[in-house]
C-alpha positions as CSV (number, residue, x, y, z in Angstrom):
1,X,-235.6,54.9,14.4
2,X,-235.3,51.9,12.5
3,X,-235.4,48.0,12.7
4,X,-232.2,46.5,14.2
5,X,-230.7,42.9,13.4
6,X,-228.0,41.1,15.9
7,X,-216.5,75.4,-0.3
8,X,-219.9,75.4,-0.8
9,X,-220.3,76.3,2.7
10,X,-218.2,79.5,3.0
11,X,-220.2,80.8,0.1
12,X,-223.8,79.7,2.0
13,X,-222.1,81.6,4.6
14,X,-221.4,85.2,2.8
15,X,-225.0,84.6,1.2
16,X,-227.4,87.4,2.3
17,X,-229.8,86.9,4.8
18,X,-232.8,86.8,2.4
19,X,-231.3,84.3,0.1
20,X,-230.7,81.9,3.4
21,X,-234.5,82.5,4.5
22,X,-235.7,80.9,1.0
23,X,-234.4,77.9,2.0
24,X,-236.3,77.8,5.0
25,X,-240.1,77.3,5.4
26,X,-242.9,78.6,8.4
27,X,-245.3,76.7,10.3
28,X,-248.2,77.9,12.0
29,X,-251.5,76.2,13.3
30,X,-252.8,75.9,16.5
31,X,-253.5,73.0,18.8
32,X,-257.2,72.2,20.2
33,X,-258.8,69.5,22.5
34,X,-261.3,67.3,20.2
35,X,-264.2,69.8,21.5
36,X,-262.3,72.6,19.4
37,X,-260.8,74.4,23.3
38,X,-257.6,75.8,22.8
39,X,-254.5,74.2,24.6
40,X,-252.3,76.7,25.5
41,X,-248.9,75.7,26.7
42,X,-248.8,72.6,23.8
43,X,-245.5,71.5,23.0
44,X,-245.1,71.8,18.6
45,X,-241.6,70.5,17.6
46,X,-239.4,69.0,15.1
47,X,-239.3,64.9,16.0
48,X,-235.6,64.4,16.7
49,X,-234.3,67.7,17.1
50,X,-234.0,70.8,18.9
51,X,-236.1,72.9,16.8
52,X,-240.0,73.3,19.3
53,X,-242.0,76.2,20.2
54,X,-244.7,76.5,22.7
55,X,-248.6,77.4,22.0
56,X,-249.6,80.9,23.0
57,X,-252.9,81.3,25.1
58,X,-255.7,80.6,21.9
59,X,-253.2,77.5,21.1
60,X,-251.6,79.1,18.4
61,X,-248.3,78.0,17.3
62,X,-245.7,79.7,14.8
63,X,-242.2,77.9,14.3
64,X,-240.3,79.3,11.6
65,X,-236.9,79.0,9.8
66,X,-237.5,75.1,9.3
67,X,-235.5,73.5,6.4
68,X,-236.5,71.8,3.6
69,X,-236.4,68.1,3.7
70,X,-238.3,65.3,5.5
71,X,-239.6,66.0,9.2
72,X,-242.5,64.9,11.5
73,X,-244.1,67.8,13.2
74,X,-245.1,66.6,16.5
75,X,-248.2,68.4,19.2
76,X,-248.1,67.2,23.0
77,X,-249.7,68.3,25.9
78,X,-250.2,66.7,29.4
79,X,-253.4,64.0,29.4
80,X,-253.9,63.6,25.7
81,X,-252.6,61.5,23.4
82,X,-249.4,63.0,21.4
83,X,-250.0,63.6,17.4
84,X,-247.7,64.0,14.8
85,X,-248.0,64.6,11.0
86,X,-244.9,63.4,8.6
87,X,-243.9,66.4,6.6
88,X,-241.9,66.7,3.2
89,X,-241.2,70.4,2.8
90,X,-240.3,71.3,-1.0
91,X,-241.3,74.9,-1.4
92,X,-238.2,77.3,0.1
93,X,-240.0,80.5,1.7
94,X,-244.0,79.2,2.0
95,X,-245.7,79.0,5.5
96,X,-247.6,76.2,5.8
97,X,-250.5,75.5,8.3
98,X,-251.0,72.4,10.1
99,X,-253.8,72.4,13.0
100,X,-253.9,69.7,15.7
101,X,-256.3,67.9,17.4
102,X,-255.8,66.3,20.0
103,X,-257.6,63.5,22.2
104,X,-258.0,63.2,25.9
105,X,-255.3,60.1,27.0
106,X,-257.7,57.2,28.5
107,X,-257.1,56.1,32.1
108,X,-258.3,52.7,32.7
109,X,-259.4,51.4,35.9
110,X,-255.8,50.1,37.8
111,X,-253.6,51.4,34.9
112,X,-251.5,53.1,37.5
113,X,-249.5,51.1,39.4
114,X,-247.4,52.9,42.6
115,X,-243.9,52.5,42.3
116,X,-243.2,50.3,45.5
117,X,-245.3,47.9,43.5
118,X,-243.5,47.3,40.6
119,X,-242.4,43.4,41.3
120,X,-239.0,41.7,40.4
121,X,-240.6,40.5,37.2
122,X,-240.7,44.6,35.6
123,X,-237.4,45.4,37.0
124,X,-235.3,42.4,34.8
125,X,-237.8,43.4,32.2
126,X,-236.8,47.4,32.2
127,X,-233.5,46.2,32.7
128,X,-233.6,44.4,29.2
129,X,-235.8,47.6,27.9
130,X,-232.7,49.6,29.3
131,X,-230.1,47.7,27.3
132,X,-232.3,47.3,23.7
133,X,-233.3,51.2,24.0
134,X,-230.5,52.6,25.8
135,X,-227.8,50.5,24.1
136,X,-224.9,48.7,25.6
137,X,-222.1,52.0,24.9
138,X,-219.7,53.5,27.1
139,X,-222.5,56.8,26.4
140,X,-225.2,54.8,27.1
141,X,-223.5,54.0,30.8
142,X,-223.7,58.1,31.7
143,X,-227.8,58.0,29.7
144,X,-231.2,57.6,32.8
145,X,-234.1,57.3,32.6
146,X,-235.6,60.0,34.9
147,X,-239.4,58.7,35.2
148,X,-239.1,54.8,34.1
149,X,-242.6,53.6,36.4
150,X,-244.5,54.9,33.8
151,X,-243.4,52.0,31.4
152,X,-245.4,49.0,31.2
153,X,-244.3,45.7,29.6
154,X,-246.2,42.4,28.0
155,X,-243.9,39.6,27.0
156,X,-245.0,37.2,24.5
157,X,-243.4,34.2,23.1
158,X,-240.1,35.6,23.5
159,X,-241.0,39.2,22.2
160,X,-240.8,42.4,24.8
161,X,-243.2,45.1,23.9
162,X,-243.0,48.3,26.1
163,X,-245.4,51.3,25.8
164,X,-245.5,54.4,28.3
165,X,-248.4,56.0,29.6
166,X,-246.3,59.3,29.9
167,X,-243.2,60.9,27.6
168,X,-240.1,59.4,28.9
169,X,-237.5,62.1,30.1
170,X,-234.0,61.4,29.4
171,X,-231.0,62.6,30.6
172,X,-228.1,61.5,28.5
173,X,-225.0,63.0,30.4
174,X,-222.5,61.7,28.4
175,X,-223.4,63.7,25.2
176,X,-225.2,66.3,27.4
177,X,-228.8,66.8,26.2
178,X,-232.2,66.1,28.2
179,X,-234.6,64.4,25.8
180,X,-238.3,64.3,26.1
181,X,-239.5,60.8,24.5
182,X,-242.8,59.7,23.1
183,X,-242.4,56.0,22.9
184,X,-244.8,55.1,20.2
185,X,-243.2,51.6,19.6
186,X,-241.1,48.9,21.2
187,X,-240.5,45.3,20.4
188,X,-237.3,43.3,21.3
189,X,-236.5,39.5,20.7
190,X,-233.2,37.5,20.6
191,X,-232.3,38.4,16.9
192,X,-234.5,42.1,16.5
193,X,-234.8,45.3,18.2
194,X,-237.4,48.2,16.7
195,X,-238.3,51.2,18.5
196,X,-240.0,54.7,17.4
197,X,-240.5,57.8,19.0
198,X,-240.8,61.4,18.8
199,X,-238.1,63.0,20.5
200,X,-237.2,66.7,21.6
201,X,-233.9,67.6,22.8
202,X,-232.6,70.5,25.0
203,X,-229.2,71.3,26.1
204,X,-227.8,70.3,29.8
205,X,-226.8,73.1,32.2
206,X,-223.1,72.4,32.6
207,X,-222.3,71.7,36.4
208,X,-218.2,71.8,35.8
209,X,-216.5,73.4,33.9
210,X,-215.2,70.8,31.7
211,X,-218.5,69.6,30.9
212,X,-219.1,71.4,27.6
213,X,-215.7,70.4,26.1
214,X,-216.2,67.0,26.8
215,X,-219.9,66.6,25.8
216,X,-218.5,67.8,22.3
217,X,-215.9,65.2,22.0
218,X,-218.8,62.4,22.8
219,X,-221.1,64.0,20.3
220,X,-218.3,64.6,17.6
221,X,-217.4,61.1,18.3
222,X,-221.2,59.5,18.5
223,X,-221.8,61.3,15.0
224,X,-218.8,60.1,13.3
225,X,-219.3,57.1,11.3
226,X,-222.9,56.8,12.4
227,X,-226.2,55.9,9.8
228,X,-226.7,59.7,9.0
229,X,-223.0,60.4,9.0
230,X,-223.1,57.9,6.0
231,X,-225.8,59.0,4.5
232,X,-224.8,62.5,4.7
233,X,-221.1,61.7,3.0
234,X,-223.1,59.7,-0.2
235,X,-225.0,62.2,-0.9
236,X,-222.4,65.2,-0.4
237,X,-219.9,62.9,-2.7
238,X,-217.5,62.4,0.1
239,X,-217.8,58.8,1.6
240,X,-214.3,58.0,1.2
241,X,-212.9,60.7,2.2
242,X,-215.3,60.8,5.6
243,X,-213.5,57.4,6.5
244,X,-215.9,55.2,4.7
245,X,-215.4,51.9,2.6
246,X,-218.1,50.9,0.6
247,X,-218.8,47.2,-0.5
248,X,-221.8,45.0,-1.9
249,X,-222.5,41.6,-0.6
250,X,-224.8,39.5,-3.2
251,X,-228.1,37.8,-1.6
252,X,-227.7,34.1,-2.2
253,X,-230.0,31.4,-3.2
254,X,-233.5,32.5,-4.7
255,X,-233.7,35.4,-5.5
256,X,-230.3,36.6,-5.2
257,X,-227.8,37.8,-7.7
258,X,-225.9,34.4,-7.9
259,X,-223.4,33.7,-10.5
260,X,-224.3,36.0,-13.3
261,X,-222.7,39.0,-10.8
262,X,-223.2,42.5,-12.5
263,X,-219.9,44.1,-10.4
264,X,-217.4,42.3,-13.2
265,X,-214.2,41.0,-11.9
266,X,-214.5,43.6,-9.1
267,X,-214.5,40.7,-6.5
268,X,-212.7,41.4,-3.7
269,X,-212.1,39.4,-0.3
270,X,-214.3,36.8,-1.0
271,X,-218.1,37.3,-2.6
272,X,-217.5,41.2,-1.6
273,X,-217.6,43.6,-4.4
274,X,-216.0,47.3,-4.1
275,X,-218.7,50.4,-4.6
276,X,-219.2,53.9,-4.8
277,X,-221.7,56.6,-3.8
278,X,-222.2,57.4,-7.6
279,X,-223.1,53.6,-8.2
280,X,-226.0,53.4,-5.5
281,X,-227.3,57.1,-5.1
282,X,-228.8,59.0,-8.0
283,X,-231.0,62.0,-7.8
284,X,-234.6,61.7,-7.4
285,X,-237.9,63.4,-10.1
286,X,-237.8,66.0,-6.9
287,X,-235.2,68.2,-7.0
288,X,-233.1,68.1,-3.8
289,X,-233.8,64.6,-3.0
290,X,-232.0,61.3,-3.7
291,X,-232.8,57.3,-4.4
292,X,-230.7,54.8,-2.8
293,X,-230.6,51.6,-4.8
294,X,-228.8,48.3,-4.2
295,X,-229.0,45.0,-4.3
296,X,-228.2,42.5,-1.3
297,X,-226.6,44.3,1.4
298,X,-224.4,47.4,1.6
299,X,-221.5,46.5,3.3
300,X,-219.5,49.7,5.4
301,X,-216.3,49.9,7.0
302,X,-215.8,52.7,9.1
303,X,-212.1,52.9,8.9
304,X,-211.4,56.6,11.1
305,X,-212.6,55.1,14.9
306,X,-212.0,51.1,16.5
307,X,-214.6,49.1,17.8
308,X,-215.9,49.8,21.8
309,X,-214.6,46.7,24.2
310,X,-218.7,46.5,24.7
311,X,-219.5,45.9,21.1
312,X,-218.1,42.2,21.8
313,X,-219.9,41.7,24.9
314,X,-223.1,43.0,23.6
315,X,-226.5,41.0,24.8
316,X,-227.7,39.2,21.3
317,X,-224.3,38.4,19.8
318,X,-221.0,37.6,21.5
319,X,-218.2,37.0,20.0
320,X,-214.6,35.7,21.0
321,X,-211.4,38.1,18.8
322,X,-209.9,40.8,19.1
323,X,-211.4,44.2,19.0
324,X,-210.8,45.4,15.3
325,X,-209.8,49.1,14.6
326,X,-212.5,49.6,12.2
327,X,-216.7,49.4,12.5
328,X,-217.9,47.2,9.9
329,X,-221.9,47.7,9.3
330,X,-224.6,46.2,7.0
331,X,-227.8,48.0,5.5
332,X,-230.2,45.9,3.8
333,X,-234.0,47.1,2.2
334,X,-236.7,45.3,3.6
335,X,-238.3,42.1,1.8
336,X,-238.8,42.8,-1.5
337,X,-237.4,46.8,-1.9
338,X,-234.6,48.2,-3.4
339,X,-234.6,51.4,-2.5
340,X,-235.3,54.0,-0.2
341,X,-235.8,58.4,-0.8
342,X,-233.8,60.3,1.2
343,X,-234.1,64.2,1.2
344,X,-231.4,66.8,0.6
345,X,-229.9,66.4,4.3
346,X,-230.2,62.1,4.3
347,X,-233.3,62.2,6.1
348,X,-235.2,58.7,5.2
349,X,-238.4,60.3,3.6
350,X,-239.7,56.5,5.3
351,X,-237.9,55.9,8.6
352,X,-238.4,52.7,8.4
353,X,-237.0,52.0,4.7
354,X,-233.6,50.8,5.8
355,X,-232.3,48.3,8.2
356,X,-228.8,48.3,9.9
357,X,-226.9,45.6,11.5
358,X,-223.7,45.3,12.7
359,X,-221.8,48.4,14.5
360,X,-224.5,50.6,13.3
361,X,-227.2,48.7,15.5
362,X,-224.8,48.4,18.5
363,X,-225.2,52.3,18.4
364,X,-228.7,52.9,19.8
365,X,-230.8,55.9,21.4
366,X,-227.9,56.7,24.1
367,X,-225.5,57.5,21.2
368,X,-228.2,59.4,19.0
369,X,-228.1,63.1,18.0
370,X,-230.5,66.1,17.2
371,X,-230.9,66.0,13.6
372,X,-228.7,69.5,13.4
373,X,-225.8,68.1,14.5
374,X,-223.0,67.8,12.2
375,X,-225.2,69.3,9.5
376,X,-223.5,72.6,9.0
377,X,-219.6,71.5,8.3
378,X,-221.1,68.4,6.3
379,X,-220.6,70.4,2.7
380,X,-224.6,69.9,1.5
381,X,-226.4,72.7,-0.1
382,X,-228.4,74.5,2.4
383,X,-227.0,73.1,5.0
384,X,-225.8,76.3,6.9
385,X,-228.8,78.4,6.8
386,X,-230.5,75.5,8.5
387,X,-228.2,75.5,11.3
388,X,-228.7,79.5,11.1
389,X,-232.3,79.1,11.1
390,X,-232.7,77.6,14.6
391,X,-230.0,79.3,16.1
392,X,-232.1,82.5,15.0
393,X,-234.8,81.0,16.6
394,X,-233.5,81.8,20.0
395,X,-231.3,78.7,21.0
């Protein structure tokens, strides 16, 4: 997650199945307790995706056919604390071996609380968790949280912070995936919102049959003009195309670009200045990975899907107009930056280099996706082998 402010592919296809392999890495370890015991039955996966395996009986792991890129590798088992390790995978075909250890979770004297005891106090407080994690969508509607009493929250000088003594379980049935969640991370005031977690998603069971075609048009629709739908279009070349207009917005006042503009007489629409993907993304010293760079904000207008009625009635910012037919977003750097590294697939190699604001924020964990979605028709190299390499995986 992030901070929050109110033809290539038919040839990947014909390639043979050792060329598509290369592209692909192994990992293998095994998960202990901190005494060095094995724990079998230790959840390994892929944070924000559908790629996990299970340790065997001496905690042993394998999880293979994972592609290059940015990931965080994630161990969990019941009673101890969850670890992950951030992973930038460059070598096509290695196996790599990460090892786990992991600590018994602390229980402190009256940490569990029954759920008949939960006062009125939690309730409007998980009610305001609900709508800062959740989101305030038509998908976020159909999206429960299956084991909430297991959240605790402090509230200090207007900030919220939750934490969870457990993995939250998710069941988002508008886009039809149940999502384990370790929240790591949760603060919410009137003008911010930041979470983190590590989440694993499965498919729903279907219990009509109409639910598969419809939790496609959610997810097709949730993925299109989202953050990594953008990023994925800059760095395939195709932004425009995609349904995206690209603008720059000059910081003003000290430090900002003022006067002495570099866009030229580009001006457009006030102090709004008309860009391209080959102006702000250039290839990184690592091959297969790219630098975005700008200055002030980067404006985008999603011009392919209107507004939801709920994005005016959201909690932080209400606003009085008409809904507009296109989603109008904002990414900035954080104080002081000017860029952030993304990976071959527009994977932040930092997740937390980029903010977003505007439509973009208004979209939160109810209207997220598995990392593999979308990835195999979005025209990057190597994209279709690593579709191919979890669906070889058994799913």
């Amino acid at each position: 997650m992030r901070l929050l402010f109110p033809a290539l592919v038919v040839l990947l296809a014909l390639a043979p199945a050792s060329v598509r392999a290369q592209a692909t890495v192994t990992l293998t370890g095994t998960v202990t307790a901190d005494d060095g015991e094995p724990l079998p039955g230790a959840n390994v996966f892929i944070a924000r995706s559908q790629r996990g395996t299970v340790a065997d009986a001496q905690g042993r792991y394998r999880l293979a056919g994972v592609p290059l890129g940015a990931h965080r590798l994630v161990a969990s088992f019941v009673g101890f604390e969850t670890a992950g390790e951030d992973l930038v995978l460059r070598r096509a075909g290695e196996t790599r071996t990460i090892d786990f250890r992991l600590r018994e979770a602390a229980v402190e004297l009256g940490e569990v609380t029954a759920e008949a005891e939960r006062d009125d106090r939690w309730r409007q407080r998980y009610e305001r968790f609900q709508r800062r994690f959740l989101g305030e969508t038509a998908n976020a509607a159909e999206t429960e949280i299956l084991n909430p009493f297991v959240l605790d929250f402090e509230e200090r000088r207007g900030t919220l912070s939750a934490s969870a003594r457990e993995p939250l379980v998710i069941e988002n049935r508008a886009l039809g995936y149940r999502i384990r969640y370790d929240l790591t991370d949760f603060e919410a005031r009137s003008d911010y919102n930041f979470f983190y977690g590590e989440a694993f998603y499965e498919e729903l069971e279907p219990t009509d049959p109409t639910d598969r075609a419809r939790w496609e048009r959610n997810r097709r629709a949730a993925y299109r003009g989202s953050f990594r739908h953008l990023l994925r279009s800059l760095i395939a070349g195709t932004a425009d195309a995609q349904g995206f207009s690209l603008y720059l917005l000059p910081n003003q006042g000290p430090g900002g670009i003022g006067g002495g503009s570099p866009f030229g007489n580009r001006r457009q629409g006030g102090n709004r200045f008309p860009t391209t993907e080959a102006e702000i993304l250039k290839p990184a010293r690592q091959e297969g990975e790219y630098v975005l760079e700008f200055r002030g904000v980067l404006q985008t207008i999603y011009r392919d899907e209107p507004e939801e009625p709920g994005f005016l009635e959201r909690e932080w910012a209400r606003e009085r107009r008409p809904l507009r037919e296109v989603q109008t977003s904002e990414l900035r750097f954080p104080i002081a930056e000017i860029s952030a590294q993304l990976d071959r697939f527009g994977e932040e190699l930092d997740p937390r280099s980029i903010t977003v604001s505007g439509y973009m924020a208004f979209e939160r964990f109810a209207d997220e996706l598995p990392k593999e979605y979308g990835l195999a028709e979005s025209g990057l190299p190597g994209a279709v082998e690593a579709v191919q390499g979890l669906e070889n995986e058994g799913r």
